[in-house]
C-alpha positions as CSV (number, residue, x, y, z in Angstrom):
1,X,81.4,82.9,79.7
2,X,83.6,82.4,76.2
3,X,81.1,84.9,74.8
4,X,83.8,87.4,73.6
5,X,86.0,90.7,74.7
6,X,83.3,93.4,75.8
7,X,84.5,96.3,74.1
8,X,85.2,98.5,77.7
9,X,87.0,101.2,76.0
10,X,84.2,102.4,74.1
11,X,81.9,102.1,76.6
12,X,83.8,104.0,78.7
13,X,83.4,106.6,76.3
14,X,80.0,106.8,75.8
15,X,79.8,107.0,79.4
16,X,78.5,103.3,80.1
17,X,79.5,102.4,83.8
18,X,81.6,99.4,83.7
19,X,81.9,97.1,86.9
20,X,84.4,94.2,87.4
21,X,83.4,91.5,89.8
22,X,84.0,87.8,90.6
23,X,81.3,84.8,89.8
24,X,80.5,81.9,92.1
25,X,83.0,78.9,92.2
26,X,81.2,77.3,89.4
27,X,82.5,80.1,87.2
28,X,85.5,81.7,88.6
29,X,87.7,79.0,90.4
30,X,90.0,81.3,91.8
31,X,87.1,84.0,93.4
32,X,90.4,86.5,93.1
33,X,88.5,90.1,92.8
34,X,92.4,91.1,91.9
35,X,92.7,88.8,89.4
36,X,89.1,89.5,87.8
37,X,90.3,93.2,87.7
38,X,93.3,92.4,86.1
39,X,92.1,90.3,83.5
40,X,89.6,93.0,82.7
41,X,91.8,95.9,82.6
42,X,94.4,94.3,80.2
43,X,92.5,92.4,78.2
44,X,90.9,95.1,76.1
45,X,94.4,96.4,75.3
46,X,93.2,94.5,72.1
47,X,91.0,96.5,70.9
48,X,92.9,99.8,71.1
49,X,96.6,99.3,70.5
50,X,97.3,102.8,71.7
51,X,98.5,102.3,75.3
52,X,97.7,105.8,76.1
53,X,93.9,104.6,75.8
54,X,94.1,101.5,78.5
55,X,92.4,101.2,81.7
56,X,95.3,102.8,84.2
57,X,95.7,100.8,87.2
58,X,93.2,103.1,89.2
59,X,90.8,103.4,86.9
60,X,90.3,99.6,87.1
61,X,89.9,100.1,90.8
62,X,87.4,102.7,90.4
63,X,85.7,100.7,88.1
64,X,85.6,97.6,90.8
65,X,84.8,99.7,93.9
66,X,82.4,103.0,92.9
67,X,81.8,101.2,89.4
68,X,80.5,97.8,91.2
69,X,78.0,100.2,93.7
70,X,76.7,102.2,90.9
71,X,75.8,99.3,88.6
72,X,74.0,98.2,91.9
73,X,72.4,101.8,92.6
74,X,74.0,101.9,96.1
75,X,76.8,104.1,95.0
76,X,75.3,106.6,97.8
77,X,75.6,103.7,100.3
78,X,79.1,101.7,99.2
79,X,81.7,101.9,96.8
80,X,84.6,104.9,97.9
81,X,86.1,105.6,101.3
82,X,83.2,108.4,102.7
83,X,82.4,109.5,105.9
84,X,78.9,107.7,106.5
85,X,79.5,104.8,103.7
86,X,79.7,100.9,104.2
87,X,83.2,99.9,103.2
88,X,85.2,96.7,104.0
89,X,88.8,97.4,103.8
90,X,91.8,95.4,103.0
91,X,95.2,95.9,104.2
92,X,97.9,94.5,101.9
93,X,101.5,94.4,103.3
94,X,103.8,96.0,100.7
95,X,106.6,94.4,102.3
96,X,106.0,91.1,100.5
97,X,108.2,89.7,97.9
98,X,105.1,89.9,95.7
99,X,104.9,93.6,95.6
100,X,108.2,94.6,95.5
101,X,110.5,96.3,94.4
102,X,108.7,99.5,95.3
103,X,106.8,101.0,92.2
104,X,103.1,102.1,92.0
105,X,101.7,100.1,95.1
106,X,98.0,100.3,93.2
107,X,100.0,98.9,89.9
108,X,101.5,96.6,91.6
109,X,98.1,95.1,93.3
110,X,96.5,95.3,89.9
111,X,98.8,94.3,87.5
112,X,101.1,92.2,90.0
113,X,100.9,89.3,91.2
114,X,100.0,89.9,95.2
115,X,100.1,86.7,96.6
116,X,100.2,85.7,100.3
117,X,100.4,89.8,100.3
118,X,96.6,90.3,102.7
119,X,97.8,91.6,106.2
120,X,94.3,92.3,107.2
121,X,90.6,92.5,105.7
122,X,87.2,94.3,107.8
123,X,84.4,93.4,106.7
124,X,81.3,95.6,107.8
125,X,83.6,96.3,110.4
126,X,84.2,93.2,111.9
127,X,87.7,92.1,111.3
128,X,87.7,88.4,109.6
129,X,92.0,87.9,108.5
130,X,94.7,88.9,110.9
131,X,97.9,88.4,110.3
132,X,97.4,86.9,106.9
133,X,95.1,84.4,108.9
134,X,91.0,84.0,108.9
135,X,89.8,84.6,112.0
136,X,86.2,83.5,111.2
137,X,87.0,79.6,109.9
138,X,89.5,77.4,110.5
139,X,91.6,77.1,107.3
140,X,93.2,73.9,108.2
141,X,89.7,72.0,108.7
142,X,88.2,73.3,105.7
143,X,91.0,72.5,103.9
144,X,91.2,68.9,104.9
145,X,87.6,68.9,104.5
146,X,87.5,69.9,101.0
147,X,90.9,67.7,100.1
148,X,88.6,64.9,101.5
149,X,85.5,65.7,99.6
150,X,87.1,66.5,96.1
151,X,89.3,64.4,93.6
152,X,91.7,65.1,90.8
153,X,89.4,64.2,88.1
154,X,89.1,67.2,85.3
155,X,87.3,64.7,82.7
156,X,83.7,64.6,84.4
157,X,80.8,66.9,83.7
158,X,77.7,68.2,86.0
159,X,74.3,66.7,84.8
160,X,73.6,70.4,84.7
161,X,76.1,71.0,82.4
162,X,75.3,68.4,80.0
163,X,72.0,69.6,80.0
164,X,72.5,73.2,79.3
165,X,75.7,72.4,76.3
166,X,73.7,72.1,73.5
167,X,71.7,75.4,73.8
168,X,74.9,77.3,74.2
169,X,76.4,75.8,71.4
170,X,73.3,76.4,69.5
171,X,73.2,80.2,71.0
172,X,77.2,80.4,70.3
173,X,76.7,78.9,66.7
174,X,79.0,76.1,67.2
175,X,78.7,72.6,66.3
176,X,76.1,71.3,68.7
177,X,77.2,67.3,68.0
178,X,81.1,68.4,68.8
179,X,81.9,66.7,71.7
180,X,83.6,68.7,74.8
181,X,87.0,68.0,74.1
182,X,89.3,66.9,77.5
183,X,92.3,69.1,78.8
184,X,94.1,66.0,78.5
């Protein structure tokens, strides 16, 4: 939201649960839990320059999995691989270009880049990609569909969003007359 660097290291230390998630579309374009986990685990790094103090690659992963059900009070329910627990599973194939060469396979995920790397993903135990493909939608509709419903314009602005801009500049204490300047 632009509202700052949460200062996770601390908390962490006072024993604050910290979750890392993804937002709807209208606030995370990419909807890339691995990317959301990455961004969160390096991006305290300043606020502590001692690297011994970071978020370790599995610690972030914690923090998403067990860390997300907690902060949802379900961590008896979801959130670790348990005998008796909901889980959805992904399978990532740690042949791909993306994840090699071979290191720290949870690193590599988290700090990486795994692209095109999802082999296969359950979901309540129903399988939904196979073979790197979803099984549940047809990718190459939807993607015509959306081509054909969307446009290249980055200058427009939801009547929503206009709306709601001067309160958060107000709230933010910036200028609430500055326009919203274009990416150009």
């Amino acid at each position: 939201m632009g509202s700052g660097i949460a200062p996770i290291l601390k908390y962490r230390q006072a024993g604050v649960n910290v979750a890392f998630g993804c937002d709807g579309a209208a606030s995370n374009d990419s909807q890339d839990l691995l990317e959301a986990i990455k961004i969160g685990s390096i991006l305290h790094n300043v606020t502590d320059l001692d690297y011994r103090d970071w978020i370790t690659p599995r610690q972030a992963v914690a923090m998403a999995s067990l860390g997300g059900a907690q902060g949802l009070g379900l961590a008896n329910q979801l959130g670790s691989l348990t005998i008796g627990k909901q889980a959805d599973l992904v399978l990532y194939d740690l042949t791909n270009l993306s994840l090699l060469p071979r290191t720290d396979p949870i690193g590599l995920l988290v700090l990486g880049r795994a692209t095109q790397a999802v082999e296969s993903v359950w979901v309540r135990g129903d399988r939904v990609v196979a073979d790197g493909n979803v099984t549940t939608v047809n990718s190459n509709d939807l993607r015509c569909q959306l081509f054909e419903h969307s446009q290249w314009t980055t200058n427009r602005q939801s009547a929503t969003v206009r709306q709601l801009e001067a309160h958060y500049r107000s709230v933010m204490k910036l200028s609430v007359n500055e326009e919203v300047r274009s990416e150009g």
